[in-house]
KEKEDREN-948643 format. One record per residue (C-alpha): residue number from 1; x, y, z. Coordinates in steps of 0.001 Angstrom, whole numbers. Layout:
BEGIN
+-----+---------+---------+---------+
!   n !      xx !      yy !      zz !
+-----+---------+---------+---------+
! NUM !       X !       Y !       Z !
...
+-----+---------+---------+---------+
This chain:
BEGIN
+-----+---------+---------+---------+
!   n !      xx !      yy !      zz !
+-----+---------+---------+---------+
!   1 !   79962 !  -31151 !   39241 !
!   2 !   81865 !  -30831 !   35697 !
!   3 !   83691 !  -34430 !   34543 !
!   4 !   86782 !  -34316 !   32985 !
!   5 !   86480 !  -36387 !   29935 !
!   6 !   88375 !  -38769 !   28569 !
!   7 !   89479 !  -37407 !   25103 !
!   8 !   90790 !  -38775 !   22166 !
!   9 !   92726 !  -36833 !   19891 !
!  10 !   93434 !  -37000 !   15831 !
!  11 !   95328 !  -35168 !   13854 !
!  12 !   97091 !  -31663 !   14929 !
!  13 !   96827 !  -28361 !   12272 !
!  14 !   96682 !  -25992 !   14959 !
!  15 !   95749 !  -23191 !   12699 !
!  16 !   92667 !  -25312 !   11929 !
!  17 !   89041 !  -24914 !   14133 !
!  18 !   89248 !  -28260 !   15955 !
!  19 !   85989 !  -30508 !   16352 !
!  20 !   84591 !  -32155 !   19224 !
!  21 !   82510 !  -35393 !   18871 !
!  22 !   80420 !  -36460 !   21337 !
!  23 !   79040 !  -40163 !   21085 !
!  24 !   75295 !  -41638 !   21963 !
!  25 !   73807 !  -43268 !   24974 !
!  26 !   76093 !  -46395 !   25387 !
!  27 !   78701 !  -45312 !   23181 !
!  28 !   82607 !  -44209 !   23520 !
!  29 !   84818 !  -42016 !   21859 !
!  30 !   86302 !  -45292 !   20409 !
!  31 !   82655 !  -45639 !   17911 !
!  32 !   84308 !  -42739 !   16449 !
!  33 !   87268 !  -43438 !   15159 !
!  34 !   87651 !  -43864 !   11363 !
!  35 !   85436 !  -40812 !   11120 !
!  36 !   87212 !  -39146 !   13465 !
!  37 !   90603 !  -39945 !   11334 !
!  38 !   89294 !  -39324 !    8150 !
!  39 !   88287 !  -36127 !    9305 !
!  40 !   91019 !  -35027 !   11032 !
!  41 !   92962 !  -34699 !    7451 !
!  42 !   92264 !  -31021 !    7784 !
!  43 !   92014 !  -30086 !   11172 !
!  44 !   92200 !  -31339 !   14860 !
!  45 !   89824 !  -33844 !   15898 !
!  46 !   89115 !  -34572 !   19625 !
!  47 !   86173 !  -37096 !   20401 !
!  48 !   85296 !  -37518 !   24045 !
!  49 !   83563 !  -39943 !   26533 !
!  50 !   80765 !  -38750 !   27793 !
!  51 !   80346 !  -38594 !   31441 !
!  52 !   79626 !  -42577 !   33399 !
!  53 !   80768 !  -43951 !   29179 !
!  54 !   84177 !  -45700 !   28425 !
!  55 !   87473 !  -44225 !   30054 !
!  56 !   85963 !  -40676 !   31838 !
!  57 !   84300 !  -40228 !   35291 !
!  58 !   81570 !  -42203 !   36853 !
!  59 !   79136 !  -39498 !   38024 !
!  60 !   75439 !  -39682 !   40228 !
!  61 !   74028 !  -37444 !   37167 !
!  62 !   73006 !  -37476 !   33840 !
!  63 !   71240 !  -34794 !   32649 !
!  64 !   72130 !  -32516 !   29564 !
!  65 !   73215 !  -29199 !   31834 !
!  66 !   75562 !  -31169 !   33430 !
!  67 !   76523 !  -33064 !   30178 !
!  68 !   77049 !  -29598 !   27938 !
!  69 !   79185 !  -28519 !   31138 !
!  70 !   81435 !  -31607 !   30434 !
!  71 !   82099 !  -31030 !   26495 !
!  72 !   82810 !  -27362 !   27461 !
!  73 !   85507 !  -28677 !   29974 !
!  74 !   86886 !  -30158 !   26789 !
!  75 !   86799 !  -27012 !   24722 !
!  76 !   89516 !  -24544 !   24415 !
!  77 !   88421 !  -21704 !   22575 !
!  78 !   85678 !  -22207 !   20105 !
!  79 !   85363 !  -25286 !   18651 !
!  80 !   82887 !  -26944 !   16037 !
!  81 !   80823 !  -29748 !   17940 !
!  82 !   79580 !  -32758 !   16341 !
!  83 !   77125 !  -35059 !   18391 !
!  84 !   75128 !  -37883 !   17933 !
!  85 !   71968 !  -38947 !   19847 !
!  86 !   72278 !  -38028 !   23314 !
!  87 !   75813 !  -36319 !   22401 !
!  88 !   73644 !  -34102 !   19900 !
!  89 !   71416 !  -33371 !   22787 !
!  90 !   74347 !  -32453 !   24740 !
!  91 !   75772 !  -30675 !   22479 !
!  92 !   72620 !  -28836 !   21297 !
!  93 !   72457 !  -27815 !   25043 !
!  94 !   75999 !  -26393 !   25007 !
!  95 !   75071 !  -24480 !   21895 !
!  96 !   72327 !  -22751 !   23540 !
!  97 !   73861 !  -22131 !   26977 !
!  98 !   77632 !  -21646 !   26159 !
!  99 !   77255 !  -19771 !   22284 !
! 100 !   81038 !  -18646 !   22618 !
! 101 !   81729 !  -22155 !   23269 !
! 102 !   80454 !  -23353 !   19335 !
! 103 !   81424 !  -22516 !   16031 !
! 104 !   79707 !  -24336 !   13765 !
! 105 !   77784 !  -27337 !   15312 !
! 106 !   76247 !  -30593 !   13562 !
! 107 !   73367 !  -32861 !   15214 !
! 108 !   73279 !  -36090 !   14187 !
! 109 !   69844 !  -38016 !   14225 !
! 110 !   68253 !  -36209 !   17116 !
! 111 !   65728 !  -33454 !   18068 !
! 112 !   65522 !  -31105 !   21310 !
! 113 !   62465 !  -32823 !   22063 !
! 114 !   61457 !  -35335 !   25003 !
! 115 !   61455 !  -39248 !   23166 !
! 116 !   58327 !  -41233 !   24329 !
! 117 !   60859 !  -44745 !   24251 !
! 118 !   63097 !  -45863 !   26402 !
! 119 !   66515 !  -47679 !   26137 !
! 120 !   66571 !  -49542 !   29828 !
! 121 !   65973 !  -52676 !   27721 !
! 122 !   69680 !  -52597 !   26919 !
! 123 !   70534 !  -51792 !   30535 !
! 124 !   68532 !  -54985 !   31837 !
! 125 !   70248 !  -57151 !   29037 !
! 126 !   73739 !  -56027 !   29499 !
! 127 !   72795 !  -56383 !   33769 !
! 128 !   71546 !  -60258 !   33011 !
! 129 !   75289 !  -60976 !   31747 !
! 130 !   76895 !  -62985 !   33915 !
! 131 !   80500 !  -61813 !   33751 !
! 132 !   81784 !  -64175 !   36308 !
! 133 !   82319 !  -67000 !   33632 !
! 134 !   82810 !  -64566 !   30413 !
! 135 !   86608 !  -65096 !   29257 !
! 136 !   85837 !  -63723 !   25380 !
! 137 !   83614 !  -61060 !   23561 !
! 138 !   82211 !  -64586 !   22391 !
! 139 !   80926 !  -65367 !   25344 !
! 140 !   79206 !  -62536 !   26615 !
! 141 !   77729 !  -62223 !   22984 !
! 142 !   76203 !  -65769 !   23542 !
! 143 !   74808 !  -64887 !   26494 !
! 144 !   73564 !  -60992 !   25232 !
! 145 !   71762 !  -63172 !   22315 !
! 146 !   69008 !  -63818 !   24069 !
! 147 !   67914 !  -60332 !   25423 !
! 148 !   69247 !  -58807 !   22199 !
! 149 !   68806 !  -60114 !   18888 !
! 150 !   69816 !  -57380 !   16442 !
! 151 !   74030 !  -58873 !   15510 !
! 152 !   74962 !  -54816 !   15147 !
! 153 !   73300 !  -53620 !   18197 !
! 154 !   74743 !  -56658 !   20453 !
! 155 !   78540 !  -55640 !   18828 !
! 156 !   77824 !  -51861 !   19325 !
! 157 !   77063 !  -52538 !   22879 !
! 158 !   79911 !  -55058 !   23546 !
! 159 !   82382 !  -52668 !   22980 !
! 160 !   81414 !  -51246 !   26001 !
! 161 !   82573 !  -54825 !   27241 !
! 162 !   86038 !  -55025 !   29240 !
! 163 !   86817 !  -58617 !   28799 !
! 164 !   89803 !  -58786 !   31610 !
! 165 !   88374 !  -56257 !   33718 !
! 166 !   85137 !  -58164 !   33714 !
! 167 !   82867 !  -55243 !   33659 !
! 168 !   80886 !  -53019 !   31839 !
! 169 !   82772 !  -49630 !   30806 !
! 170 !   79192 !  -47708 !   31477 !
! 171 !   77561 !  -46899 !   35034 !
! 172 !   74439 !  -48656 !   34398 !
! 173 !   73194 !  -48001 !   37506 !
! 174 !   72824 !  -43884 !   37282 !
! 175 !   72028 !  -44411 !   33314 !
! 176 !   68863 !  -46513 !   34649 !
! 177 !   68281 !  -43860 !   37213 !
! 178 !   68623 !  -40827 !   35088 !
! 179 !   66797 !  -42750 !   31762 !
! 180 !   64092 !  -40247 !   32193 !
! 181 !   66367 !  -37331 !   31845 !
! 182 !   68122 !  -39080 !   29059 !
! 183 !   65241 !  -39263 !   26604 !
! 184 !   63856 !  -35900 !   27444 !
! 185 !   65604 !  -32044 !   26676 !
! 186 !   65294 !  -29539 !   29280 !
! 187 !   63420 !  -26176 !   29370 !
! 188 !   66831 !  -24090 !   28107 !
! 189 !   66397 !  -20233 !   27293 !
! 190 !   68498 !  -18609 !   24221 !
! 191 !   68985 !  -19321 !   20729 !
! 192 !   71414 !  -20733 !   18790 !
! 193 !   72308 !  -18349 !   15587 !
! 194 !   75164 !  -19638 !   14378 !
! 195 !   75645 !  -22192 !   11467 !
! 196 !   73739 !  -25322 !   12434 !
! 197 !   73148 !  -28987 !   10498 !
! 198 !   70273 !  -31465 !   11140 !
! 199 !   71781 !  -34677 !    9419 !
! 200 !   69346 !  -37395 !    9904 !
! 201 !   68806 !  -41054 !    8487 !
! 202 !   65676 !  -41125 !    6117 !
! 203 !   64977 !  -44977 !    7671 !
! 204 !   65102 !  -42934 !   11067 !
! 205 !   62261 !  -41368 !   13196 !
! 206 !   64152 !  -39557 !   15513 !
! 207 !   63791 !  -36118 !   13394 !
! 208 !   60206 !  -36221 !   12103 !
! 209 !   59038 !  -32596 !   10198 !
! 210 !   56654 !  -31731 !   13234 !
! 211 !   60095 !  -31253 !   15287 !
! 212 !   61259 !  -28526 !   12837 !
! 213 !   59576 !  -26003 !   13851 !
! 214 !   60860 !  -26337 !   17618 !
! 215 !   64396 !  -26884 !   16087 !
! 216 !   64340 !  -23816 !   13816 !
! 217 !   63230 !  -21865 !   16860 !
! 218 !   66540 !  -22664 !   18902 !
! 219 !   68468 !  -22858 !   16114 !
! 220 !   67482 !  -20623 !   13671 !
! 221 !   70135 !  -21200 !   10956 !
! 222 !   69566 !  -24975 !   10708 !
! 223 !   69975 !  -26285 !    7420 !
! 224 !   68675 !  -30376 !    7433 !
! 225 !   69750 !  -32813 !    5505 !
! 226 !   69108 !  -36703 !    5250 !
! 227 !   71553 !  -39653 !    4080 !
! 228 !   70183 !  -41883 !    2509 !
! 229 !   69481 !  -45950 !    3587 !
! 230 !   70604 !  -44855 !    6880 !
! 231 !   68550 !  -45305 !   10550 !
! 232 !   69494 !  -44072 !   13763 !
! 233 !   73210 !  -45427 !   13688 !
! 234 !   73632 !  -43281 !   10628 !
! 235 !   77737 !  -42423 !   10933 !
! 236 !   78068 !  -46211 !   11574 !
! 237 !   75356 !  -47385 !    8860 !
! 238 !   76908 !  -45062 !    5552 !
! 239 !   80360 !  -43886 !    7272 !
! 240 !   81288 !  -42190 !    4085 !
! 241 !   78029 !  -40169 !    3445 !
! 242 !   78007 !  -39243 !    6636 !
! 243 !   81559 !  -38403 !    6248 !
! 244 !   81306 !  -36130 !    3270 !
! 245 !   77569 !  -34447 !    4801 !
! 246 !   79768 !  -33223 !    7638 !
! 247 !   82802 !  -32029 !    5570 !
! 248 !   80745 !  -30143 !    3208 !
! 249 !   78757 !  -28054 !    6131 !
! 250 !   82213 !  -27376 !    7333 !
! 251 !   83888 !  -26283 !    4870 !
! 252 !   80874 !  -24342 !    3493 !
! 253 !   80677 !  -22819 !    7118 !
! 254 !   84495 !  -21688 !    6634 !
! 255 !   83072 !  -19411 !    3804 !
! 256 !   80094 !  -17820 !    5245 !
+-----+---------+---------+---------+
């Protein structure tokens, strides 16, 4: 069943091609918001939680049909898509399935490839908080220390935190159950042939050059392009690269 998302909206220019964004695995539409302002100087900007994430429905699935079903929920028309991570995935799957769907679309730090890793470390860290006594972000960071020791990826996740509400703003439960899904791409048929950007970090390993060949098959206008001192996190690492990358494939797409 298609979730209706939670959206958050910047900036109007109706005559413009809005963008959607769709966040990573743990993430919120909230991760996205100075790029999502900056951005939105020239056209609408709509970023989204993704299904069981932040403000939208809690759902017993996770997979990437279902997830591409959500963003096109969200789209009215044809839109350019932006997603990172598992939001790329996503939104790589809605590229393929739902063409009319996509304009222009930009993939940030992810291939259509299964990942060997897996990210239930997070899920067992952020499950060992005890919430009961937490009245701060403070507190739950003390606690989060211990299971986590990277400072950025303890504050990414806590913003998933609701301090009053005392609980997480993520289903952990069906993001545990459907991890498998989550780090893996399905079998999808179709191509992609409309204007199409790879931006990776060059600290990152997500996009390594034996994946090009499977991404130029699905997408074959992909252009790639790397910023520079960036990993994974890359929009959150170098903002303003990342930033400029994704205005320049934009407004060279306008042209083409």
């Amino acid at each position: 069943m298609t979730a209706a998302l939670n959206t958050i909206r910047h900036g109007d220019g109706a005559a413009s091609v809005p963008l959607l964004i769709a966040h990573g695995l743990y993430g919120s539409a909230r991760n996205w918001g100075v790029i999502a302002r900056r951005l939105s100087d020239t056209r609408p900007v709509v970023a989204v939680d993704m299904r069981n994430h932040g403000e939208s429905p809690w759902a017993d699935r996770q997979g990437y049909p279902e997830m591409a079903d959500d963003l096109a929920g969200a789209i009215d028309g044809r839109w350019d898509v932006l997603g990172h991570s598992m939001g790329g995935k996503a939104a790589m799957v809605l590229a393929l399935t739902r063409p009319e769907k996509v304009r222009r679309l930009v993939v940030a730090d992810i291939a259509p490839v299964a990942y060997g890793h897996s990210q239930q470390k997070y899920i067992d860290a952020m499950r060992a908080v005890d919430l009961s006594g937490v009245e701060t972000r403070g507190d739950a960071d003390r606690q989060l220390r211990e299971l986590v020791p990277e400072d950025g990826v303890r504050a990414f996740l806590l913003q998933s935190l609701d301090v009053k509400g005392r609980r997480w703003r993520l289903n952990l439960d069906v993001l545990s159950a459907e991890m498998g899904r989550i780090v893996g791409f399905p079998e999808v048929e179709g191509r992609f042939v409309g204007p199409a950007l790879f931006l990776s970090g060059d600290e990152s390993d997500y996009v390594r050059p034996e994946h090009r060949d499977r991404i130029r098959a699905l997408f074959p206008a992909a252009r790639f392009a790397k910023i520079p001192g960036a990993g994974h996190w890359l929009h959150a690492e170098k903002p303003r690269e990342f930033e400029a990358a994704v205005r320049v494939f934009l407004d060279a797409a306008d042209r083409i």
